[in-house]
N, C-alpha and C positions, 0 to 999 in steps of 0.2 A: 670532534676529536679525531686526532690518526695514527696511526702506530706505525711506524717503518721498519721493518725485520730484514736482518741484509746477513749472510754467511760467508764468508769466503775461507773460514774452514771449520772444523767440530773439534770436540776432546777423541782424540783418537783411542784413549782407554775406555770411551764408549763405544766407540764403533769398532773394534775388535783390531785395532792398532792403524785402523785408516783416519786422514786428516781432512780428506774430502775437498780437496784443494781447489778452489775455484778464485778466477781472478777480479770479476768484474759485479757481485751482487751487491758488497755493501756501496757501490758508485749507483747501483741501482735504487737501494734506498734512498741515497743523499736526493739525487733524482727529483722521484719521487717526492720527498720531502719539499724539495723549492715549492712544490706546485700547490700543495695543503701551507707552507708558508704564507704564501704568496696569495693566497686567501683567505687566511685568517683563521685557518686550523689553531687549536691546544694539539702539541705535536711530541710523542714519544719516540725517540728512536734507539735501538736494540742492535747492535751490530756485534757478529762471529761471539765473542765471551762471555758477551753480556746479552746475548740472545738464547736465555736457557730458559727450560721449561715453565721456570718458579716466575720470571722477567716477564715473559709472555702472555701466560692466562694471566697473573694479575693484573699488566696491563688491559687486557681484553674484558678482565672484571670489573675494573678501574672504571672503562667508558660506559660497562655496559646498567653500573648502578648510578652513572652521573648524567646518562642521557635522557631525554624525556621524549614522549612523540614528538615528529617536527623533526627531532634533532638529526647529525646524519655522525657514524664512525667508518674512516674508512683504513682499512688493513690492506699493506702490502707487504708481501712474500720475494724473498728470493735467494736462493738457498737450493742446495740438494732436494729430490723429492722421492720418495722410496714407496717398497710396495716390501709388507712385512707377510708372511706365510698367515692367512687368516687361524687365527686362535679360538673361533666360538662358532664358525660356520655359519656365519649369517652375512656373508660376501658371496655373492653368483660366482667369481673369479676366484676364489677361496685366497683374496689380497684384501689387506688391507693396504689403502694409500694412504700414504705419511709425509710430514715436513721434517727435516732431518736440523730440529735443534740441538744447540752447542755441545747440552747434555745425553740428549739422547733422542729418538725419533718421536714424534706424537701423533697419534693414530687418526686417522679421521673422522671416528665417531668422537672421540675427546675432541675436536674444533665444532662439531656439531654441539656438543653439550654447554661450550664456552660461549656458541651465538644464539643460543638458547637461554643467556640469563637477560639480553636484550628486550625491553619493554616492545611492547604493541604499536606500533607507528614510528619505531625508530630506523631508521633506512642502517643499511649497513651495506657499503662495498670492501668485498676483498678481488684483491688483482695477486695472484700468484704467480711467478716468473719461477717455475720450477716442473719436474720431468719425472718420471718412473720408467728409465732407461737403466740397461746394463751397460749401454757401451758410454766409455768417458770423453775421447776425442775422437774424434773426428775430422776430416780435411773436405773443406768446401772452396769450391775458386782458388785455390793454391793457398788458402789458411786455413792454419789451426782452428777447429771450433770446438769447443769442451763443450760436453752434456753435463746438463746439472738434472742426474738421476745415479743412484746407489748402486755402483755394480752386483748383480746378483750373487756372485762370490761373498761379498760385502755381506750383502742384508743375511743369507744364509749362516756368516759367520759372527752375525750381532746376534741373531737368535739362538746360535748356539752357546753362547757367553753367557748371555741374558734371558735367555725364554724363561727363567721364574718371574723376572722385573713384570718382562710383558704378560705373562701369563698375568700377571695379578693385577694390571694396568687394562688389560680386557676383561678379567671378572669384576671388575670395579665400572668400570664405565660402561652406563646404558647403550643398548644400538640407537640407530638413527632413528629407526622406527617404534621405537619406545618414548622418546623425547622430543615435545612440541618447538617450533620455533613461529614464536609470536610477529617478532621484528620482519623488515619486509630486507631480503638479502641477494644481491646480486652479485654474482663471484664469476669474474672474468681470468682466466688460468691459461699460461703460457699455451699448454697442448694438449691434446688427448691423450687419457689414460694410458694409450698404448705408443707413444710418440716421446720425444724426446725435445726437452727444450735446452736451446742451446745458446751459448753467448761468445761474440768477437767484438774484438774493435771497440773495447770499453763499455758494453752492455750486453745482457739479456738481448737477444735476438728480438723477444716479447717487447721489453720494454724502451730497447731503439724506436720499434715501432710507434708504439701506444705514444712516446715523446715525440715522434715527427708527426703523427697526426691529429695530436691536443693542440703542438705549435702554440707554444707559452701562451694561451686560453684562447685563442684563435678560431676552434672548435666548437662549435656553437650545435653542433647535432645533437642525440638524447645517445643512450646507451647501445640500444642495439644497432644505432649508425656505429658508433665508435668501432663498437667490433665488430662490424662488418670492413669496417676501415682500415683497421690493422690487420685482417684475415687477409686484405687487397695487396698487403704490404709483404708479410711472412713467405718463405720459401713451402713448395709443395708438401714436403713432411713434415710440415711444423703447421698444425692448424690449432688455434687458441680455442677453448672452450667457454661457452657461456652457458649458465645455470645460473633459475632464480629458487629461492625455497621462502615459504613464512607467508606472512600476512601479506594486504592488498600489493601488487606490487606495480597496476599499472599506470600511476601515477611518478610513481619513484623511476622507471623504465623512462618515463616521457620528459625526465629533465636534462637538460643542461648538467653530463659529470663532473663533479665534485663538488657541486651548487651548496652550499649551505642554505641558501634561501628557498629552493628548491626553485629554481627559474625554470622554465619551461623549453625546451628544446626547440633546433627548427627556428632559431631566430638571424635570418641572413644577414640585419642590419637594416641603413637607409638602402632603397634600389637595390638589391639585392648584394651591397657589399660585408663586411667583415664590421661586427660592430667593435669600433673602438672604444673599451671601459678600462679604466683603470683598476687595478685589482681591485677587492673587494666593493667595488661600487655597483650602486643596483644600474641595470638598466630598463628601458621601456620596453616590451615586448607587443607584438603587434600583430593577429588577429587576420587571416584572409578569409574572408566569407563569402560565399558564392548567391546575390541574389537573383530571385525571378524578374522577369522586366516590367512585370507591376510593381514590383517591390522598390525596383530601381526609380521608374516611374514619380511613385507616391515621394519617394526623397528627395528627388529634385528640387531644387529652390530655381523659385519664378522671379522675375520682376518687381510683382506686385506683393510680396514675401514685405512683412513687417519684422522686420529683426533689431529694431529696440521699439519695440512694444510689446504689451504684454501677452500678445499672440504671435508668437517668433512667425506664424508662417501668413499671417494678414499682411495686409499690400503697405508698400513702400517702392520708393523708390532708389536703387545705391549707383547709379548712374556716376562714375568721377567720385564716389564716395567711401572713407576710409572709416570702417564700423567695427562692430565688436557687440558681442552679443553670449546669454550665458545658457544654455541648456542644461537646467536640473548638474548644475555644478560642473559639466565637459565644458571649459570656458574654451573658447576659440575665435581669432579676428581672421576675419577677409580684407584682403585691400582688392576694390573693383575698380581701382584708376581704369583700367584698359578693359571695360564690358565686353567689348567684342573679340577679346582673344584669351588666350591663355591665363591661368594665376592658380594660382595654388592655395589652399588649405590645410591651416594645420592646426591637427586635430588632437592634443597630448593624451585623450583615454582613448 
């Protein structure tokens, strides 16, 4: 399942008369969306009105009672990102970091609690394209670039409005550290805490990236290539953060993103090219092992190799001979027209 959250502005009677005016998140969503279409996602998508707090976690509850181990949900963000005056003292920074929805901001132990109704085995990625910046533009290369983070003005002046809402939004919600997270979670995030993520030219900074280096599934690496990948791509003050939390995760790390099936990462194709699959079709994945030269040795096929009898490696002779032979179900044929030169085998486990 996926959920695609995209703002390009809030209720400004919630944020203390600001509209948080951003151009390019809900084209972020849509985005993102192709790519969970495009394999075969159950796909919700939540954009500016309809991306309010009540939209959100129920969709987040939605996957998180319908998915089973195995399964995978993945969340993306993009939107405002805020940092509220911590209320309970249990922030080193005395902030808490927030997603700035339609209706109101939500705190980041409340997304902790929401990925915490997630069963044990269930993979979960969130990709968050959002900032905890006061500054809103900025000018890069001779363009406009907006920060999508709360001007501090801003967040001061929602908590003065609102510090009963939140006040009673932090004595209700557990901290982090109070609350297990079973599911195995990998959260790929525009920037760091203290950086600003920013968007031109019809995207998230984040998510131009992340879309020229998926390259409509093209990307065959596991997770920590990806975002080492888009880290290669991002301007110097913009570095993406990766964080995992929950159960086993290095599995789920070593796939192919956004796998449903959970393929395994690291597959270059035939010869090391780009494997061509059509969406949702599985492919072969394939295995370099390194042996010792006895190991190699003992594998070798001789001459005198019986390969249809019932001792595959008893003598025979395939001299000009086109055979076909079954090892414990790896079925695979040689043609030995040409003994003394080249030929190929092919091997489908």
């Amino acid at each position: 399942m996926a959920i695609h959250i995209g703002l390009n502005r809030v209720d400004p009677d919630a944020y203390a008369g600001w509209d948080g005016a951003l151009e390019f998140c809900e084209n972020d969503a849509l985005s993102m969306r192709e790519i969970t279409d495009s394999l075969g996602y159950e796909v919700q998508q939540l954009l500016s009105e309809d991306a309010t707090v009540g939209a959100v976690f129920g969709a987040i509850q939605e996957a998180a009672s319908s998915l089973e181990p195995g399964d995978i949900c993945v969340v993306t963000y993009a939107g405002h990102g805020g940092q509220l005056q911590d209320l309970s003292a249990d922030e080193p920074d005395s902030l808490d970091e927030t997603w700035n929805l339609f209706d109101r901001e939500v705190l980041d132990d409340e997304i902790h609690v929401a990925l915490s109704a997630f069963a044990e085995g269930v993979r979960v990625l969130v990709l968050s394209d959002s900032c905890n910046s006061g500054t809103v533009v900025r000018k890069r290369a001779g363009r406009s670039v907006r920060a999508r983070g709360t001007p501090t003005v801003i967040q001061r002046a929602v908590l003065a409005k609102h510090r009963g809402l939140y006040e009673t939004i932090r004595a209700k919600t557990p901290s982090r550290e109070d609350v297990g997270v079973d599911a195995s979670v990998i959260l790929i995030s525009g920037c760091q805490d203290d950086q600003s993520s920013m968007e031109v030219d019809g995207h998230g900074v984040f998510t131009a990236a992340l879309l020229e280096v998926w390259n409509d599934g093209g990307f065959r690496g596991d997770y920590p290539e990806l975002h080492h990948a888009i880290l290669g791509r991002m301007p110097p003050d913009q570095e993406p953060n990766y964080l995992t939390i929950g159960g086993p995760l290095k599995d789920f790390e070593e796939q192919v993103p956004f796998s449903i099936d959970a393929l395994t990462g690291n597959d270059p194709g035939p010869e090391g090219g780009t494997a061509d699959t059509a969406p949702g079709e599985k492919v072969k994945l394939y295995q370099i092992v390194e042996l010792s030269p006895e190991e190699l040795e003992d594998l070798k096929l001789h001459r005198d190799d019986d390969m249809e009898g019932p001792n595959p490696r008893g003598p025979h002779n395939d001299h000009g001979v086109h055979h076909d032979h079954d090892y414990g179900g790896a079925h695979h044929d040689h043609d030995h027209t040409n003994p003394g030169g080249q030929h190929t085998h092919s091997h489908p486990q």
